[in-house]
Backbone as JSON Lines, residues from 0, in Angstrom:
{"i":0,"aa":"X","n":[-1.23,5.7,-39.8],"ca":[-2.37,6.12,-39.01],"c":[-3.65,6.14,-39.85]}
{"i":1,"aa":"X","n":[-3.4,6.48,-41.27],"ca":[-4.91,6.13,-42.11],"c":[-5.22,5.57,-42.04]}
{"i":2,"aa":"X","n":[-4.72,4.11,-42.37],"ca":[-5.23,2.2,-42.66],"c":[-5.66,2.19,-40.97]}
{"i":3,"aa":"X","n":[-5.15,2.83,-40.0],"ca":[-5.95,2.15,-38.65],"c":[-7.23,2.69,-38.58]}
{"i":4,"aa":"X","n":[-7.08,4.11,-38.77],"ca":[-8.95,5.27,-39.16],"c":[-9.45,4.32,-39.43]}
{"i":5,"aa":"X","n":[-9.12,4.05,-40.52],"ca":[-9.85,3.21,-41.53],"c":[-10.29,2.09,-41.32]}
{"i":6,"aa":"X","n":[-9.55,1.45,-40.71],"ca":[-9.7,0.13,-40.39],"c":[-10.73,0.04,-39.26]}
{"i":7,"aa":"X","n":[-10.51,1.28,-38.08],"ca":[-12.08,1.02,-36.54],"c":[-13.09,1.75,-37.68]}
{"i":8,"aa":"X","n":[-12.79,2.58,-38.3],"ca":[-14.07,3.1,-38.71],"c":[-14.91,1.71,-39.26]}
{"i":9,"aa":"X","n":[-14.42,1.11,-40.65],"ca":[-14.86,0.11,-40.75],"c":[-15.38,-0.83,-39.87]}
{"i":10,"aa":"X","n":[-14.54,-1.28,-39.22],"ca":[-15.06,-1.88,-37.99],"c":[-16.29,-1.52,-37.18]}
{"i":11,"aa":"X","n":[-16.34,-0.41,-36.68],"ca":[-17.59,0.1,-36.05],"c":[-18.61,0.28,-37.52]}
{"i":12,"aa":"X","n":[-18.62,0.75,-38.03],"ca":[-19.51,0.57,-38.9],"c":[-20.8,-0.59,-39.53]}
{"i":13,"aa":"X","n":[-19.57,-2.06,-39.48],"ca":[-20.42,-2.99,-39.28],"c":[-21.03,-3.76,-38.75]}
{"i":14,"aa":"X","n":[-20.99,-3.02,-37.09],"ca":[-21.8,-3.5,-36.0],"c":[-23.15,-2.49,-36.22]}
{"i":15,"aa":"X","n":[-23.76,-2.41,-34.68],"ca":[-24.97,-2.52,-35.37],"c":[-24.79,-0.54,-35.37]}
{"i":16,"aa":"X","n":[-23.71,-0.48,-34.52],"ca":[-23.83,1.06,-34.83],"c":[-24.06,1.52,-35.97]}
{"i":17,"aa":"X","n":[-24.72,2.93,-36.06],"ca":[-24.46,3.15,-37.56],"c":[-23.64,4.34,-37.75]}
{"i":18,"aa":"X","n":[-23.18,4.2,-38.7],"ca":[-21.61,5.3,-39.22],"c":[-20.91,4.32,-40.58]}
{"i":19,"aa":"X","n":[-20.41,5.26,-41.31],"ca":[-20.27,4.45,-42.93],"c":[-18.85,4.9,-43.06]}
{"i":20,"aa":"X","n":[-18.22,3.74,-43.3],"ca":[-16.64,3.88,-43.65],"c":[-16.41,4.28,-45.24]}
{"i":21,"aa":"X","n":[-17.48,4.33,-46.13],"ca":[-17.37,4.17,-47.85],"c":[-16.5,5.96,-47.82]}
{"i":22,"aa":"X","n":[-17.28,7.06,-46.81],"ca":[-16.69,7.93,-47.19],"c":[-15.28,8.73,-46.82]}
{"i":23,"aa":"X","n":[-15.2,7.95,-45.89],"ca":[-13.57,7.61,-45.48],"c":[-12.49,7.12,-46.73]}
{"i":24,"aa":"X","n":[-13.15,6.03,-46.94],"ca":[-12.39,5.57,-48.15],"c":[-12.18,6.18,-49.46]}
{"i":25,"aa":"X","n":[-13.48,6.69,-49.64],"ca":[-13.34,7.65,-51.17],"c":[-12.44,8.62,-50.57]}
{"i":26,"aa":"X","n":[-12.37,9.48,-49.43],"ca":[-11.31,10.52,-49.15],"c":[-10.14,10.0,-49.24]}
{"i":27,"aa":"X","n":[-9.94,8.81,-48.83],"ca":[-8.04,8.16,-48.65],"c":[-7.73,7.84,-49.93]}
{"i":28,"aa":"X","n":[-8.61,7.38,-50.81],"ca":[-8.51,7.11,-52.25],"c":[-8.18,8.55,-52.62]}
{"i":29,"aa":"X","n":[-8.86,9.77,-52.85],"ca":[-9.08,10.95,-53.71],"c":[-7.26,11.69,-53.12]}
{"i":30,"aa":"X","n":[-7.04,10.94,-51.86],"ca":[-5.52,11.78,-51.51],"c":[-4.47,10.59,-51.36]}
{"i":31,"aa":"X","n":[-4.71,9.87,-52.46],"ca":[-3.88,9.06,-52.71],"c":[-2.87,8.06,-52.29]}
{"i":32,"aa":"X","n":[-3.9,7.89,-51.17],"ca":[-3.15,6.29,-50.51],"c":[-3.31,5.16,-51.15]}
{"i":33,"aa":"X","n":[-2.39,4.37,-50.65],"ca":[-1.79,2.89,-50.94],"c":[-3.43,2.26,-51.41]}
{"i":34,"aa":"X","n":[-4.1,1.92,-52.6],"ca":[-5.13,1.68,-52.62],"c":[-5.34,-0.29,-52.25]}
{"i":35,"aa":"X","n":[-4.05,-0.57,-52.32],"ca":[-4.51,-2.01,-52.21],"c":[-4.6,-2.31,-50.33]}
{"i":36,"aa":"X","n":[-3.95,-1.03,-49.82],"ca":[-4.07,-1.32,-48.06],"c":[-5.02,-0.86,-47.98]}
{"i":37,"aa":"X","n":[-5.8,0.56,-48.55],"ca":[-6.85,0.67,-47.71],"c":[-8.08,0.0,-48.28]}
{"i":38,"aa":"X","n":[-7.96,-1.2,-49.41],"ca":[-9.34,-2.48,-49.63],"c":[-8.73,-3.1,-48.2]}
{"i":39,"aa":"X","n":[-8.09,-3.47,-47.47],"ca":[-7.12,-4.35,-46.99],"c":[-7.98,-3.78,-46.07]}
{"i":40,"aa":"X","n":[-7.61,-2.76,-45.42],"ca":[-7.51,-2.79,-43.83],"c":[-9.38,-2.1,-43.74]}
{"i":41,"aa":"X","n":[-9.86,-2.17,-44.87],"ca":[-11.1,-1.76,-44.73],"c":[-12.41,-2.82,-44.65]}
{"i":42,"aa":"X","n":[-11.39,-3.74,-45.45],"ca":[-12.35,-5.22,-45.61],"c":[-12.14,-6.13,-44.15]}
{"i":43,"aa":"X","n":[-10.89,-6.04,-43.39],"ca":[-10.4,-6.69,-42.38],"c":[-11.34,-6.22,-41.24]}
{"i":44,"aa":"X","n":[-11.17,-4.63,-41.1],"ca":[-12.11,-3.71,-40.15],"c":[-13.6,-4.07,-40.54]}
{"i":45,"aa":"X","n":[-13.84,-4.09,-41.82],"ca":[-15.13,-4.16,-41.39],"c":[-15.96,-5.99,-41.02]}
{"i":46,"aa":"X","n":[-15.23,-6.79,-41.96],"ca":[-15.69,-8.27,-41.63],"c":[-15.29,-8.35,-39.99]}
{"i":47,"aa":"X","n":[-14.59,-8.13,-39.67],"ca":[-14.39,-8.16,-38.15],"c":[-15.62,-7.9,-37.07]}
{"i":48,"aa":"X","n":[-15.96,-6.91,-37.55],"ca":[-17.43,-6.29,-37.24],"c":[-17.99,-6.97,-37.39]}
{"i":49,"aa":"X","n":[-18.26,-7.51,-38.33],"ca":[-20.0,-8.36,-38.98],"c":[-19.44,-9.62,-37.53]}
{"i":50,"aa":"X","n":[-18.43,-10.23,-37.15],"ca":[-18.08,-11.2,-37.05],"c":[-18.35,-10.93,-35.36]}
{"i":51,"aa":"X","n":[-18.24,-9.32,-34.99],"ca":[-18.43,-9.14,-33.63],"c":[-20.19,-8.95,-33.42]}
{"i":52,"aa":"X","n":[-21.2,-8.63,-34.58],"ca":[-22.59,-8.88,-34.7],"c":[-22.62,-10.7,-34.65]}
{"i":53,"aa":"X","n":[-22.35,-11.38,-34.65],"ca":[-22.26,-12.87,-34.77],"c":[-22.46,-13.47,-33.51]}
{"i":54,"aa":"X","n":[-21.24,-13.22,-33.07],"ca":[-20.96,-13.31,-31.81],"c":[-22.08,-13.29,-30.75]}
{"i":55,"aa":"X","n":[-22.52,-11.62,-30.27],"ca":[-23.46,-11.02,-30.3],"c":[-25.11,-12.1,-30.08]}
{"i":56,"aa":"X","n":[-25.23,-12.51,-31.91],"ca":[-26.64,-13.02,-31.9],"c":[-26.27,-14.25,-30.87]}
{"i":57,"aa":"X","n":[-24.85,-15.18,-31.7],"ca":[-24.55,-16.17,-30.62],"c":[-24.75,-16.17,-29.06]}
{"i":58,"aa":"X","n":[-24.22,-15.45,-28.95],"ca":[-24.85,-15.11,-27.35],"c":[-25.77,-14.79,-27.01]}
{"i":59,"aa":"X","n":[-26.83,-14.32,-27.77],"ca":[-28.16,-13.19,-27.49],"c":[-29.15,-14.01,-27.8]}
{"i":60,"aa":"X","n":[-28.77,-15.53,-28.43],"ca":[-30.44,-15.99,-28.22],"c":[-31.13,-16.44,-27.12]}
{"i":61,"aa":"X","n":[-30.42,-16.9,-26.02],"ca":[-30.86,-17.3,-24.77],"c":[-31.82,-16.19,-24.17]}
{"i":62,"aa":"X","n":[-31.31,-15.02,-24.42],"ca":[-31.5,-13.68,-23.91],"c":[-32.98,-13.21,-24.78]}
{"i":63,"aa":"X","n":[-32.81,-13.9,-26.0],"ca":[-34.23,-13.49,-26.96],"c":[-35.51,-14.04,-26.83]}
{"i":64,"aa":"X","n":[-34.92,-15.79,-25.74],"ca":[-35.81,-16.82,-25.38],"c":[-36.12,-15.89,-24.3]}
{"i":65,"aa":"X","n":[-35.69,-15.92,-23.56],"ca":[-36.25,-15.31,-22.23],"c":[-36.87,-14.02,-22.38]}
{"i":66,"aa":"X","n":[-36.7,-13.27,-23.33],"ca":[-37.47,-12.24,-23.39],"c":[-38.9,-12.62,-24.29]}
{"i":67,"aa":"X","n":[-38.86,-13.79,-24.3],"ca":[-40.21,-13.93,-25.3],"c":[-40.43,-13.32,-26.72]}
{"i":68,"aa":"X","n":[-39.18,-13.16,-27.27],"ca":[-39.01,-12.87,-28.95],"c":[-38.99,-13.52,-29.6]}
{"i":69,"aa":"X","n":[-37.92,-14.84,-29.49],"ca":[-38.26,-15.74,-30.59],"c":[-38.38,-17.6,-29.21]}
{"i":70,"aa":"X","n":[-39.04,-18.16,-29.85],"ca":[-39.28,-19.33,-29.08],"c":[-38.19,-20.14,-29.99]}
{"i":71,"aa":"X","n":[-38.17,-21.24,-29.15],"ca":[-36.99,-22.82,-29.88],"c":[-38.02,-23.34,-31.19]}
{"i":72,"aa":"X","n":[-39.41,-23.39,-31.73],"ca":[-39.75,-23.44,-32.27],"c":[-39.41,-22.54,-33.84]}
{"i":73,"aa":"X","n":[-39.52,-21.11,-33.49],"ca":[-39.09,-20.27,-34.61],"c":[-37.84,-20.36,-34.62]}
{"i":74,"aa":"X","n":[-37.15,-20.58,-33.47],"ca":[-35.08,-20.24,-33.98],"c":[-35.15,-22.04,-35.05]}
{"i":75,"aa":"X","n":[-35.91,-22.79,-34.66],"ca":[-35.18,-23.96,-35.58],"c":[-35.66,-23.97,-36.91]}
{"i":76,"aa":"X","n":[-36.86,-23.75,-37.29],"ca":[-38.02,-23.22,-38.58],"c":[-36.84,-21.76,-39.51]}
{"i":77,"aa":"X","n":[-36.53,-21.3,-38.45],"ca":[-35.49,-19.96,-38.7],"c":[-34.26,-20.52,-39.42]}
{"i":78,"aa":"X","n":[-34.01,-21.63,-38.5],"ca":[-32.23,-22.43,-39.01],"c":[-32.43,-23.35,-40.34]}
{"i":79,"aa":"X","n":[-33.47,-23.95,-40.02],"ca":[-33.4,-24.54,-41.78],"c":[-33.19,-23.86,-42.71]}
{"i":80,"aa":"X","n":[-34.33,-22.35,-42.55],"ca":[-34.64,-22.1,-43.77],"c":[-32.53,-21.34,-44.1]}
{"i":81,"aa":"X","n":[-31.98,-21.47,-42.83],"ca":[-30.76,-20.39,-42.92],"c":[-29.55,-20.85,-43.47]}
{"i":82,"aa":"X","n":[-29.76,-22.21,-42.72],"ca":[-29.02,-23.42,-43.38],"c":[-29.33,-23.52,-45.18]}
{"i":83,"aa":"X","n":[-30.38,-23.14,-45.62],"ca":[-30.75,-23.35,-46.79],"c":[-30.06,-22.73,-47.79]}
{"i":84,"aa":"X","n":[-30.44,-21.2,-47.28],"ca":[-30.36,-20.21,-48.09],"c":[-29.56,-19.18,-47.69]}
{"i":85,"aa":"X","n":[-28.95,-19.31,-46.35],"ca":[-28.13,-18.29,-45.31],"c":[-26.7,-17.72,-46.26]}
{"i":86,"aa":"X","n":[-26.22,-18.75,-47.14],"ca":[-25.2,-18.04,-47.88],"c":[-25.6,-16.76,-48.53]}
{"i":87,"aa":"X","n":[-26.7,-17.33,-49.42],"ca":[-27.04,-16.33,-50.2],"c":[-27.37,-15.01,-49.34]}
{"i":88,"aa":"X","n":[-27.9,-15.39,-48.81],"ca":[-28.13,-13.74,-47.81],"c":[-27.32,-13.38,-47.17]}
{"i":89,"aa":"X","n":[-25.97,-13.69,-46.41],"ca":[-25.08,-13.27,-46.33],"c":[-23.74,-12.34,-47.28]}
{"i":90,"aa":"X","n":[-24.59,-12.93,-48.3],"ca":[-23.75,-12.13,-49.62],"c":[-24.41,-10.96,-49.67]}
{"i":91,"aa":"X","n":[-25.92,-10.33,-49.01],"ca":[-25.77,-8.86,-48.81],"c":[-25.4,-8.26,-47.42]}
{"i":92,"aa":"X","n":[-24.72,-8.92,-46.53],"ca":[-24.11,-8.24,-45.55],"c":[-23.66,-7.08,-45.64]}
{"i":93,"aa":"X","n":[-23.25,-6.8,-46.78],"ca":[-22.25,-5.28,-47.27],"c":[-23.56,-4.32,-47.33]}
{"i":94,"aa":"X","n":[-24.93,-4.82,-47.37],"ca":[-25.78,-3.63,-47.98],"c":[-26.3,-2.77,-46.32]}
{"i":95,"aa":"X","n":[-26.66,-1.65,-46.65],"ca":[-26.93,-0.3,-45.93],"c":[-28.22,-1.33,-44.86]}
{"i":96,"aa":"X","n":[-28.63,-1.25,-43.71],"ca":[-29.74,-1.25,-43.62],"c":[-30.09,-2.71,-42.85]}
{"i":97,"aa":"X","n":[-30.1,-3.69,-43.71],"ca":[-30.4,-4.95,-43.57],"c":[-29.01,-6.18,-43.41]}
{"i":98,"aa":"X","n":[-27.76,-5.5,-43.74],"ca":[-26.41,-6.33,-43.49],"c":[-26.04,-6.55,-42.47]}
{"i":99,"aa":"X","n":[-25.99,-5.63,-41.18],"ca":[-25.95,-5.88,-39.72],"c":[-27.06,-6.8,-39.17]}
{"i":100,"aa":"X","n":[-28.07,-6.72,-39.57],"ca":[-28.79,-7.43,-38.46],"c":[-28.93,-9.03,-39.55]}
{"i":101,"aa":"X","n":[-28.33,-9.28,-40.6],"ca":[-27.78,-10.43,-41.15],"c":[-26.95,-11.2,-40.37]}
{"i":102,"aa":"X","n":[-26.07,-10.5,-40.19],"ca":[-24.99,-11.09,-39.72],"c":[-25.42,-11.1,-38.16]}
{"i":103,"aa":"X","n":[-26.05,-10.29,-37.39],"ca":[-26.34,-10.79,-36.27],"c":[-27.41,-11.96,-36.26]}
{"i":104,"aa":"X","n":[-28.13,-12.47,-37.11],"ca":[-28.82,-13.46,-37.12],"c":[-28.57,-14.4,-37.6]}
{"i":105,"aa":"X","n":[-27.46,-14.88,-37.9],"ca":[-26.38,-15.56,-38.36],"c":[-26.09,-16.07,-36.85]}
{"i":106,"aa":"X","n":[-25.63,-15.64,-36.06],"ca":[-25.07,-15.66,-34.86],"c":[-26.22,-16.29,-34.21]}
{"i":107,"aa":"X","n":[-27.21,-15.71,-33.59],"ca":[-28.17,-16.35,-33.67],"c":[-28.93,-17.68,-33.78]}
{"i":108,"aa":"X","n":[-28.6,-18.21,-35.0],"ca":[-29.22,-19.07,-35.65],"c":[-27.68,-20.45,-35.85]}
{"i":109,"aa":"X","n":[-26.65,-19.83,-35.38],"ca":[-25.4,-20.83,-34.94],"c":[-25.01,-21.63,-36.77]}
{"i":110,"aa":"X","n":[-25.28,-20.1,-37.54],"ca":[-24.61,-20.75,-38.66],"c":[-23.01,-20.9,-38.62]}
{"i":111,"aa":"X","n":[-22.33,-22.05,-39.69],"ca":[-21.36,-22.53,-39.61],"c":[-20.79,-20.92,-40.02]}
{"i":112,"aa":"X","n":[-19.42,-21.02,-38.67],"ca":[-18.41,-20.24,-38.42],"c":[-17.68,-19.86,-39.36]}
{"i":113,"aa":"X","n":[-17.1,-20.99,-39.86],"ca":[-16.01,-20.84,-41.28],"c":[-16.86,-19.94,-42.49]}
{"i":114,"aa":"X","n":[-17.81,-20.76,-42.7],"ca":[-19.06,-20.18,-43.92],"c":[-18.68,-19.21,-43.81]}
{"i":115,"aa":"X","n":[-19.59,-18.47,-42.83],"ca":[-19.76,-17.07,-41.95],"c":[-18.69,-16.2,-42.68]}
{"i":116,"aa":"X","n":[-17.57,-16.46,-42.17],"ca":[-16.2,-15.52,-42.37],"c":[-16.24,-15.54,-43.58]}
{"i":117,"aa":"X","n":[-16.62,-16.35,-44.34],"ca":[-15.73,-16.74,-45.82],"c":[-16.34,-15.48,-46.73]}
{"i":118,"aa":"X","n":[-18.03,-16.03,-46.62],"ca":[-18.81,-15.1,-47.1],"c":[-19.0,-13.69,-46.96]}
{"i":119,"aa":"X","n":[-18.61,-13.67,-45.98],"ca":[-18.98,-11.86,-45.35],"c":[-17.43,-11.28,-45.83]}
{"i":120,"aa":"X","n":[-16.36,-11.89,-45.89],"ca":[-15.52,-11.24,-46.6],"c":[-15.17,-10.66,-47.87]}
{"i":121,"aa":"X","n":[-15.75,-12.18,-48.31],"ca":[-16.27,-11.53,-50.31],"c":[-17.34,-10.42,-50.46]}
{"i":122,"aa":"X","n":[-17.73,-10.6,-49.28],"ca":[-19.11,-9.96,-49.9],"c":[-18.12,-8.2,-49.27]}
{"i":123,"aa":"X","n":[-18.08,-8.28,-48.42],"ca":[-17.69,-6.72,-47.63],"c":[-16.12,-6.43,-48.47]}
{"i":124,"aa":"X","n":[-15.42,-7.67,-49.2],"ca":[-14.08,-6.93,-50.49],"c":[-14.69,-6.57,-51.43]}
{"i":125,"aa":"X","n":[-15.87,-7.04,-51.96],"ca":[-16.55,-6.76,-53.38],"c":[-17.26,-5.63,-53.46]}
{"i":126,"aa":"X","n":[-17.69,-5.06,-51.97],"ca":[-18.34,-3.55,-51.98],"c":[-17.08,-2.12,-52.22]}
{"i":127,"aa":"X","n":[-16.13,-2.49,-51.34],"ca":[-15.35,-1.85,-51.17],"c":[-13.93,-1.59,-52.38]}
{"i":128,"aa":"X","n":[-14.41,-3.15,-53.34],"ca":[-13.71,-2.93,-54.37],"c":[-14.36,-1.78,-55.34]}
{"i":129,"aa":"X","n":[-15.53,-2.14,-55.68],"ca":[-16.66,-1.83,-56.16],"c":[-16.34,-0.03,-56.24]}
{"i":130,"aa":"X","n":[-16.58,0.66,-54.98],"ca":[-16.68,1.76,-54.38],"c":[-14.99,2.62,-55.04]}
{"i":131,"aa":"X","n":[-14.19,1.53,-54.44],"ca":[-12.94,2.32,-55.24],"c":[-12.65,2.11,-56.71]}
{"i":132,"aa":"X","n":[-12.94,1.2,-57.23],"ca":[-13.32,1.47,-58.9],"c":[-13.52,2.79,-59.33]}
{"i":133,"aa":"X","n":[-15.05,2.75,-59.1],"ca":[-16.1,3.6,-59.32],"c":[-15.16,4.97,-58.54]}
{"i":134,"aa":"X","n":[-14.52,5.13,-57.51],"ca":[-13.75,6.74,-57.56],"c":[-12.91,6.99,-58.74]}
{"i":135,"aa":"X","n":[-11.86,5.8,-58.6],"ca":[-11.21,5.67,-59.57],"c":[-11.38,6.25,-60.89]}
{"i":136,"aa":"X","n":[-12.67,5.41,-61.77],"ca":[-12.61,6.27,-62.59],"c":[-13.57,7.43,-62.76]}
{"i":137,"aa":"X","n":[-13.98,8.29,-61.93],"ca":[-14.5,9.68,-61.81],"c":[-13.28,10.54,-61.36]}
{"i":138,"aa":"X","n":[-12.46,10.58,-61.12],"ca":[-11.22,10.72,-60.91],"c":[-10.44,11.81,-62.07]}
């Protein structure tokens, strides 16, 4: 029943709701669970998320045209530059603030799918590795 907490918390977390799974995890860490399930079911829960913000933009630009937010002019000026450089900025998906609405503009902007996943996974295992280290050794 922890790794599932763990796992929607994560999950909701990296939509656009806001709520933070890090302190979930330092608690399941500090009472000594399985540490390689809960990187596992925390990285799964939360890329899942980023992947349901994706989705989301995917669907939501028609909806952004018609609301007069972004025109076919800016979404394609938008896609080069995303196509360009979209990895790299997907590698802060994991950060507070500006990682959700990454990944929803990702969606958006109809970056490649596979990419998408690949990146937002390293990037959302490397925080969460990161995080349990760092309990680890304060510990």
């Amino acid at each position: 029943m922890i790794f599932l907490t763990l796992f929607f918390v994560a999950f909701i977390s990296a939509t656009l709701f806001p709520m933070g799974s890090e302190a979930l995890l330092v608690y399941n860490i500090n009472q000594g669970f399985n540490l390689f399930l809960l990187l596992f079911f925390a990285t799964i829960g939360n890329t899942l998320g980023s992947l349901v913000n994706y989705f989301l933009g995917l669907k939501g630009e028609e909806y952004l045209e018609n609301k007069k937010i972004l025109n076919k002019e800016k979404i394609e000026k938008y896609k080069r530059f995303f196509d360009k450089y979209g990895s790299l900025s997907l590698f802060l998906s994991w950060m507070p603030i500006i990682g959700d609405p990454l990944t929803f503009i990702a969606g958006v902007l109809k970056y490649n799918i596979k990419k998408f996943i690949f990146i937002v996974l390293i990037a959302k295992f490397l925080r969460y590795l990161f995080l349990a280290l760092t309990t680890l050794a304060l510990i």
